[in-house]
C-alpha positions as CSV (number, residue, x, y, z in Angstrom):
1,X,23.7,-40.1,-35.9
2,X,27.4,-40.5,-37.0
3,X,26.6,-43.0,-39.8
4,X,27.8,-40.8,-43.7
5,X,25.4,-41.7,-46.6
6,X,26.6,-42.5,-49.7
7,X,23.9,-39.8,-51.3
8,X,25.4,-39.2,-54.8
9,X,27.0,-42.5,-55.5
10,X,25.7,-46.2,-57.0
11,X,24.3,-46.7,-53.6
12,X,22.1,-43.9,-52.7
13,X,19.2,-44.2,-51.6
14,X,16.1,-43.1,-54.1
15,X,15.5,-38.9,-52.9
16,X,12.6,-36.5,-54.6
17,X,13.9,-32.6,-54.0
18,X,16.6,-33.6,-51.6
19,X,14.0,-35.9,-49.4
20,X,14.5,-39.4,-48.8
21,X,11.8,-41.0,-50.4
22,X,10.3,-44.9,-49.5
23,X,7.1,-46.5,-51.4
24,X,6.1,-48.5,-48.4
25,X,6.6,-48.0,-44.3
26,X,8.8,-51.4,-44.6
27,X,11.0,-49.5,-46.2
28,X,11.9,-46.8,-43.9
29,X,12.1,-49.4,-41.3
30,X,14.7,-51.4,-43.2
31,X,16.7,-47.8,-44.0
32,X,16.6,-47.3,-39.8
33,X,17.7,-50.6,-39.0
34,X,20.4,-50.8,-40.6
35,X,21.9,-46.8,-39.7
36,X,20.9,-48.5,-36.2
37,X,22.8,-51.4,-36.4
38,X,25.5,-49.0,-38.0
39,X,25.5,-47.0,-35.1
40,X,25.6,-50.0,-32.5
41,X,29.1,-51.2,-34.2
42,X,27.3,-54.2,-35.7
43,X,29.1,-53.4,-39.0
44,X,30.2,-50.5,-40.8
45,X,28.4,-48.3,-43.4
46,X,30.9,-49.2,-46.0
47,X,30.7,-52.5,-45.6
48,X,27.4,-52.2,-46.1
49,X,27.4,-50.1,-48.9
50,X,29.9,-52.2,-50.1
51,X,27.2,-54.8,-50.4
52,X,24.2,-53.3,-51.2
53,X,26.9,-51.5,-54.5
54,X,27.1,-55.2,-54.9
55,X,23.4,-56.7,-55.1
56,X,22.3,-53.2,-57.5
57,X,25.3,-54.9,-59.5
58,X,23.5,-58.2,-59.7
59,X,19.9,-56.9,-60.6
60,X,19.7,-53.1,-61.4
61,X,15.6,-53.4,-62.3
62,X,15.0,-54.7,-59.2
63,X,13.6,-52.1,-56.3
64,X,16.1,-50.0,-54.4
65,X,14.8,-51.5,-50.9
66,X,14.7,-55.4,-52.1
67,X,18.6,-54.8,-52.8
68,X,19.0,-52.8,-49.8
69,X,17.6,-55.7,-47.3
70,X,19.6,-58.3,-49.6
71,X,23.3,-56.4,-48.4
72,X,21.6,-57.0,-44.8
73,X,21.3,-60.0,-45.1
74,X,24.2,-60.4,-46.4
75,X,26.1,-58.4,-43.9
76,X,24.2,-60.5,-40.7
77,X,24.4,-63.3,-42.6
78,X,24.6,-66.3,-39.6
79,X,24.4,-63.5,-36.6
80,X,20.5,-63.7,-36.4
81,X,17.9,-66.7,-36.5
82,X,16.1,-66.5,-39.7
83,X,12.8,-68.5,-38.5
84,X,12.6,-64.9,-36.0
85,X,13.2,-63.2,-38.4
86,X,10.7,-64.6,-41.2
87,X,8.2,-64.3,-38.4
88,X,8.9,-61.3,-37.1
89,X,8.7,-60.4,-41.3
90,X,5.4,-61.4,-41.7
91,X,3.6,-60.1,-38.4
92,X,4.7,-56.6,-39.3
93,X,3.5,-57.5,-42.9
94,X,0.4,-58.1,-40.9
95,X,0.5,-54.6,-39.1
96,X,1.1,-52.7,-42.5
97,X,-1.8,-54.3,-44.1
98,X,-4.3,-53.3,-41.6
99,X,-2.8,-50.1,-40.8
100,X,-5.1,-47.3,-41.8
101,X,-3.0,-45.0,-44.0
102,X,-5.5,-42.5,-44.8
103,X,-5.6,-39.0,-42.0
């Protein structure tokens, strides 16, 4: 993957002894899609980071990953339908909550 992480700056992402570290599997999926769409020329990392730096700025208490899908949408903003998108949302909602997480 080409795509350079901001890793020390206002927009890293949360890491535990040098890990990358997400509360909830929506959260790694959200980290992925957008180093995808990165990689796919969609838009670039700064610009991204440039917005996610941007939506910390707004709200510092609230979660890492709820700032990090606000800069996405911000960055798509218009490019997808957000009725697919809601949907799409809340069937993988509906996956997570029946997953079983336990080995």
């Amino acid at each position: 993957m080409s795509t350079t992480l901001d890793v020390d700056g206002p927009a890293a992402p949360p890491r535990a002894n040098g890990e990358l570290v997400f509360a909830a599997p929506w959260e790694s999926r959200a980290f992925g899609l957008v180093l995808t769409l990165v990689d796919a020329g969609r838009f670039t990392y700064e610009e991204f980071r440039r917005r996610l730096i941007a939506r910390i700025g707004e709200d510092p208490s609230r979660p890492y990953y709820e700032s990090w899908l606000a800069a996405l949408e911000d960055v798509l903003g218009g490019v997808v339908d957000e009725a697919a998108v809601l949907a799409r949302a809340a069937a993988l909602r509906e996956v997570d909550d029946h997953e079983d997480h336990h080995p």
